[in-house]
N, C-alpha and C positions, 0 to 999 in steps of 0.2 A: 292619427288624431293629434297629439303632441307637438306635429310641426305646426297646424292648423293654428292650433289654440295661442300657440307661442306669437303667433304673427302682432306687428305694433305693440309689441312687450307687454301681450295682456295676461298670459298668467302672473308675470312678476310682479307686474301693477296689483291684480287681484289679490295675490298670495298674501302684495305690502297691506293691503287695505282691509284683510280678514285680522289678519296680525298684528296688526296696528289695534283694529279694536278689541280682538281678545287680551292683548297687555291693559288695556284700559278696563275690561273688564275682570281679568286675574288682582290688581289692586283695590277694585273695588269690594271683591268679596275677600280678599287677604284683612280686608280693613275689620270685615264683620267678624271674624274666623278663623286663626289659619288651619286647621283643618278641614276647612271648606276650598281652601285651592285644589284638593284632588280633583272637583268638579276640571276648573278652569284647566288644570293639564291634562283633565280626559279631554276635554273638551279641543286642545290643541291636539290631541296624538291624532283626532275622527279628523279634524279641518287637514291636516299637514299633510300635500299629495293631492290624489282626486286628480279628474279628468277637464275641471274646470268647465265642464260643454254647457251650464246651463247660461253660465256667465260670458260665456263665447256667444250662443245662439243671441243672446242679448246685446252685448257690443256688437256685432257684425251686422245684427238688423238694424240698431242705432246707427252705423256709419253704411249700410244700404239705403238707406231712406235721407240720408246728405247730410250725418253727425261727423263733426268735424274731427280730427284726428288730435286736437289738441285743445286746451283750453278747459273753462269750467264744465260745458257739456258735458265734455268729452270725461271728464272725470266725475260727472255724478253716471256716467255711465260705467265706469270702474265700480263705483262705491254701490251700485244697484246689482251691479253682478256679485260681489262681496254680500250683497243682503241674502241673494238668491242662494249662498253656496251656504249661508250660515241658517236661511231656511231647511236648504234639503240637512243641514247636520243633523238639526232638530228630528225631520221627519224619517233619517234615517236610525236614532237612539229609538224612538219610540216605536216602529215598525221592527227593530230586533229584539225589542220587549216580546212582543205583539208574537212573532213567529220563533220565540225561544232560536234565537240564532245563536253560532257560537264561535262566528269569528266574522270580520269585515275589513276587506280590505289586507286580507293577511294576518289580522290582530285578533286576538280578542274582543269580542262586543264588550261596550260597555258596561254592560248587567251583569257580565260574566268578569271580567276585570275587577269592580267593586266586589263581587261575591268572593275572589281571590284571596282580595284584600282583606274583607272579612275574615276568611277563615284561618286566614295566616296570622291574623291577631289576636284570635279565637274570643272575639266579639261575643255578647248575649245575643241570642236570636239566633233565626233561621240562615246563613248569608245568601241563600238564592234569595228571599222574600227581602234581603236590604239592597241587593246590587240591585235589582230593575226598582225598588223603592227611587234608589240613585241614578240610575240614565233615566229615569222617568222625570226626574226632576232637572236631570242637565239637560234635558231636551228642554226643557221648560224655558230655561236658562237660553239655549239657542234661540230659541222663539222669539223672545224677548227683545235679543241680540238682531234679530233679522230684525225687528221693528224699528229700533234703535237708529240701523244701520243704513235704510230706506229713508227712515224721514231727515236722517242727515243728509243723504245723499241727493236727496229733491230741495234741500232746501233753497239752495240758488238758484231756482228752476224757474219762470214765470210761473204764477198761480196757477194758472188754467191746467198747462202742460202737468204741472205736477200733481195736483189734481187728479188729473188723467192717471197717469203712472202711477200713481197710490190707488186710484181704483180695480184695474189691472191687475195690479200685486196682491191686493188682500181677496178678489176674486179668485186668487189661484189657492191663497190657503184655504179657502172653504171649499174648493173645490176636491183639494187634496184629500181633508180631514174627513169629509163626505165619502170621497174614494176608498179612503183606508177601511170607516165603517162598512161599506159597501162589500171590501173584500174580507172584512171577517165575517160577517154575514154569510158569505158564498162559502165562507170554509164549514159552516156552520148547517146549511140549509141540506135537505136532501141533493144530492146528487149520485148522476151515473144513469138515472132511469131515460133523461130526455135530452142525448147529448148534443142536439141544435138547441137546447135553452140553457144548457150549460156552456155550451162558447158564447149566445148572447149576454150573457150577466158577467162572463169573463173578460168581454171585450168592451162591457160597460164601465166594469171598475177601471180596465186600461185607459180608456179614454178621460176618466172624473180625474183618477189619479195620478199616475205614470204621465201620460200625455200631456196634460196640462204642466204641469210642473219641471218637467223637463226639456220641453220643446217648444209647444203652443203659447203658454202664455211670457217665458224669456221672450220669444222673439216677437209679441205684441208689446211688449213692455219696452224692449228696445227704439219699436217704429214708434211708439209716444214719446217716449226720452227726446228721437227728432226732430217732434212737431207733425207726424205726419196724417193727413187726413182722414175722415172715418172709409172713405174709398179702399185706401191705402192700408189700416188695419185690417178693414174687414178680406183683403185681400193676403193678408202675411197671416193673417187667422187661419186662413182655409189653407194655407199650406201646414200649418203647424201639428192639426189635430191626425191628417194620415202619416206625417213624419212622426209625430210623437209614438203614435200606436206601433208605427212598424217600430221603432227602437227600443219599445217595452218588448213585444215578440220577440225580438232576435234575443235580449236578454231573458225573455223565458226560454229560452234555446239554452243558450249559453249555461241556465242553471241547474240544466240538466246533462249538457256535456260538452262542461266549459274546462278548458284548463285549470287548475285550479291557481297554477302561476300566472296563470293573467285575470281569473276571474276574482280572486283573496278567496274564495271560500272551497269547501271541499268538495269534490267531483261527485254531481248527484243530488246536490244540497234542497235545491226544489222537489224532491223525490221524497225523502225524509221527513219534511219542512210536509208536505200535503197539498201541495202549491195546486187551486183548481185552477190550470188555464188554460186556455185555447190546446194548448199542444196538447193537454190529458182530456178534454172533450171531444178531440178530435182522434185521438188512440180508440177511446170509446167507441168511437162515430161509426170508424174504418175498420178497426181490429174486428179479429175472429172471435169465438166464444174463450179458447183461452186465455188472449193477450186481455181483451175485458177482465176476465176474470182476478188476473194476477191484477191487473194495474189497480180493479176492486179491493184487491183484500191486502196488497202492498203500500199501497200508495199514503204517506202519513207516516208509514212506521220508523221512528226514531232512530231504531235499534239495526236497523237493514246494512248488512255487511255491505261490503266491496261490491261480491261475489251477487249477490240480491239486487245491488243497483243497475251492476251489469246488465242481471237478468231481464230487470223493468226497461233499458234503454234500448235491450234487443227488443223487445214487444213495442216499441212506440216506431221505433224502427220500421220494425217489417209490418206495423199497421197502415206503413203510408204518411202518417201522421205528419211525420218530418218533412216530406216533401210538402204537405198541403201547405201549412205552415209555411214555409221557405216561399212558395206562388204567394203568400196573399203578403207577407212582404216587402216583396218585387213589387206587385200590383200597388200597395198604399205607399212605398216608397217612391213611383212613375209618377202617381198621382203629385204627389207631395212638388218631385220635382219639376215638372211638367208646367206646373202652376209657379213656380218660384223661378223658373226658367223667362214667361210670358211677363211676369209683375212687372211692374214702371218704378226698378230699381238700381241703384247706382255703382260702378267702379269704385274701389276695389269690393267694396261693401258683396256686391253681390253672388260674385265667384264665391269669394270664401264660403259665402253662405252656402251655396251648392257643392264646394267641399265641404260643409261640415255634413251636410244632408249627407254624404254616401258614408263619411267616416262614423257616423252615428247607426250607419245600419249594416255595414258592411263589415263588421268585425268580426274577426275568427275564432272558432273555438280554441 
């Protein structure tokens, strides 16, 4: 992935252009505050790193579909991919709220970081109930900052086109915020009894959430940046929604037996965490009465040693689950590419783009 992304200097461009506007925004609340820049330097420790793919999948469909390599386009497609990475910050603060996480990326979550801070100053109050008070609100702050950072970056855009690209874009946050309630919903509703309606509802949230925002709608938003047709969207659309999906799977995979050096978080972490997805509806599905059973009355619990997570990954294991999982994939990854192979799309623009399709789904535990 790294080589991918790095191609026509687009992380550096990107990094410059997150960067650039987070110093613009660290001055602006130093001006209100200075106690309030802890925000602005959580907020750079979540932005600094990352895989940059959303912002990839988006310049690479923008220079597939005939965005120039250079020039104003070409740089409100930097500054579009910069809205998108400072989107996902946002939606990554308020998603480790959400699922009491307690590291990202190697670090501590935000909510956990401020609660730190707290108690090392030995503040009034609770500090769990101030830290997620505070990434709750530097999400906000991200949010903000994506807005911010989109309409600057359309603004040399002709009307029309940007227009477009600003439609696009704030389709994907409702799509997202939809998704997230979607999937606390599902953690919340009966499950276990009917596990074909529990991978349907699991693979609904992936598609509102996951999918759209990390694959489908970058790479719609990039073919707008270009000018290209509604033919031509609705054609990079239909690759985007099986890519998106297989690249949330493989990361349900992954969080449950992921490295932890290359995943940042700790081996299991979706086990703990109570994570309903496809892989645990399909343990369900497949499993015997005891792996059911355990994945029943384990699955969720905080507190699960090593030794316990072990125990749950040999059960999803030997239910088959894994494999099933791994086919379907393959099967929406073919899909994905198959389609993106056929599109009436251009050198270099396009290769890449079919490198990033396998480097998005082809990652190792």
């Amino acid at each position: 992935m790294p080589a991918v992304v790095d191609l026509e200097n687009l992380r550096t461009d990107v990094d410059a252009a997150v960067v650039r506007h987070l110093d613009g925004l660290a001055v602006q609340v130093a001006a209100l505050g200075s106690p309030a820049t802890a925000l602005t330097a959580q907020a750079a420790a979540l932005l600094t790193g990352g895989k940059r793919l959303r912002a990839a999948f988006a310049y690479w469909s923008f220079r597939a579909h005939g965005g120039a390599d250079a020039g104003p386009e070409r740089e409100a497609a930097v500054r579009t991919g910069a809205a998108l990475e400072l989107f996902q910050a946002a939606a990554l603060l308020h998603d480790d709220v959400m699922d009491a996480s307690d590291t990202r990326r190697g670090l501590p979550t935000a909510h956990r970081a401020f609660e730190a801070r707290h108690a090392e100053a030995g503040w009034a109050g609770e500090p769990g109930r101030f830290g997620e008070s505070a990434a709750i609100l530097l999400g906000d702050l991200c949010l903000i900052a994506a807005q911010r950072e989109i309409a600057e970056a359309l603004a040399p855009l002709p009307r029309e086109r940007a227009d477009a690209v600003r439609a696009a874009f704030d389709t994907m946050q409702t799509e997202v915020i939809v998704g997230q309630y979607l999937d606390v919903l599902v953690q919340a509703e009966p499950w276990g009894v009917d596990p074909a309606a529990d991978e349907d509802r699991a693979r609904a949230v992936i598609r509102a959430k996951s999918a759209s925002y990390s694959v489908r709608q970058p790479l719609v938003v990039g073919a707008l940046l270009a000018g290209a047709d509604a033919a031509q969207v609705a054609a990079i659309d239909a690759v985007g929604l099986p890519l998106g999906e297989a690249f949330q799977l493989r990361d349900d995979l992954l969080g449950v037996f992921g490295d932890p050096e290359v995943t940042g978080k700790p081996a299991g972490d979706d086990l703990r965490e109570g994570k309903r997805t496809v892989l645990a509806a399909r343990t369900m599905a497949r499993g015997d009465a005891a792996q059911r059973t355990l994945l029943t009355e384990r699955l969720g619990d905080p507190h699960l040693s090593d030794g316990e997570v072990a125990a749950l990954r040999e059960a999803v294991v030997a239910s088959g689950a894994v494999d099933g999982v791994e086919t379907l994939i393959d099967e929406l990854a073919k899909d994905a590419t198959v389609r993106l192979a056929a599109a009436d799309l251009v050198a270099p623009g396009k290769d890449v783009l079919l490198d990033l399709a396998h480097a998005a789904v082809d990652r190792a535990y």
